[in-house]
C-alpha positions in Angstrom: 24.5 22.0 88.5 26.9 23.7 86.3 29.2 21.9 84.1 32.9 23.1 84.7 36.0 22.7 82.4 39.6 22.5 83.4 42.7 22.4 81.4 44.6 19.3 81.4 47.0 19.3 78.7 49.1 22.0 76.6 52.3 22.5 74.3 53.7 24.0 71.5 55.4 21.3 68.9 57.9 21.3 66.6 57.9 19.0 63.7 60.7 17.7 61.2 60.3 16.6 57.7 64.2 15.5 58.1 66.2 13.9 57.3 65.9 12.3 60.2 61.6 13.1 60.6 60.5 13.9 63.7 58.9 15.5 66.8 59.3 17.4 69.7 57.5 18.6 72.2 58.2 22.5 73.8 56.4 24.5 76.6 55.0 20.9 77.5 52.5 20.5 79.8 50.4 17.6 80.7 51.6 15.4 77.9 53.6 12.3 78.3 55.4 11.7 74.7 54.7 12.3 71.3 55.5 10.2 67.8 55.3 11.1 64.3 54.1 8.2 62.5 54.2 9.6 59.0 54.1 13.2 57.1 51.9 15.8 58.8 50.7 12.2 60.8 51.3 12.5 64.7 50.1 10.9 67.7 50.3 12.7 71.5 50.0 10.8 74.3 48.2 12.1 78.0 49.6 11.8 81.3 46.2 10.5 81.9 43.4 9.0 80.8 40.4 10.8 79.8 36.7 9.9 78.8 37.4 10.7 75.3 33.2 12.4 75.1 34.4 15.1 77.5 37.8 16.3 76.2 37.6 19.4 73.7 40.5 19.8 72.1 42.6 22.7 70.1 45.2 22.4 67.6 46.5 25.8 66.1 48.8 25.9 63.3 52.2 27.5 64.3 53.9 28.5 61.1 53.9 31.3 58.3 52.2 28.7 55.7 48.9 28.5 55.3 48.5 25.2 57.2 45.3 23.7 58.5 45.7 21.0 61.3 43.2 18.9 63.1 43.1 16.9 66.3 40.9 14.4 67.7 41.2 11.9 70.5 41.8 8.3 70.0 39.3 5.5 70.5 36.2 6.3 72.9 35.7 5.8 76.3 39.0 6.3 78.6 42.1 7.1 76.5 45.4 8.9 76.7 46.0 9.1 72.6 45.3 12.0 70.8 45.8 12.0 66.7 47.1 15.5 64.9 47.0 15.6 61.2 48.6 18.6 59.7 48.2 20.1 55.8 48.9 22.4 53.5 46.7 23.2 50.7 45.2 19.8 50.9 48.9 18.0 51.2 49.5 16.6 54.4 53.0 18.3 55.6 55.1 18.8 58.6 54.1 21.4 60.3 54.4 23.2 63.9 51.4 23.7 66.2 50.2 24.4 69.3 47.7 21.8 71.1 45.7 22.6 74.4 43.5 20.0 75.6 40.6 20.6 78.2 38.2 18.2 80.1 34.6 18.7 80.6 33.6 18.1 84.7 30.0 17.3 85.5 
């Protein structure tokens, strides 16, 4: 039996450094809100739980800086949360990007 993977989640997100900081979600699919919880620091929330060992997720900067960002769910076992750290030559920044989130299916 073949393993088969479906996509679940996906947006492109635009970030303010402020004043006032924040974030917004564009292009939004499968996501039910986001927060910024400090610079280059955000957390995107699922319409859905997930088993966190079967999601494969992919952030890709969206900017003309060299940024770097990096995504990972929250928590293991079921969960909805997924944390994005953004950076810029080490610094953690604002910075745009685009997420996709798929689910592995036995």
């Amino acid at each position: 039996m073949s393993d088969k993977v479906e996509l679940i989640a996906a947006a492109q997100v635009f970030t303010f450094a402020g004043p006032p900081a924040g974030i917004q979600l564009k292009s939004n699919y499968g996501f039910k809100s986001s927060a910024r919880n400090s610079d280059g620091s955000y957390v995107l929330t699922l319409d859905d739980k997930h088993d966190a060992h079967k999601l494969v997720i992919n952030v890709t900067p969206n900017n003309t800086l060299e940024a770097d960002a990096v995504a990972s769910p929250i928590g293991t076992g079921d969960t909805n949360q997924i944390q994005i750290n953004t950076f810029v030559g080490g610094d953690a920044v604002d910075s745009p990007f685009f997420i996709t989130v798929y689910r592995v299916r036995s």
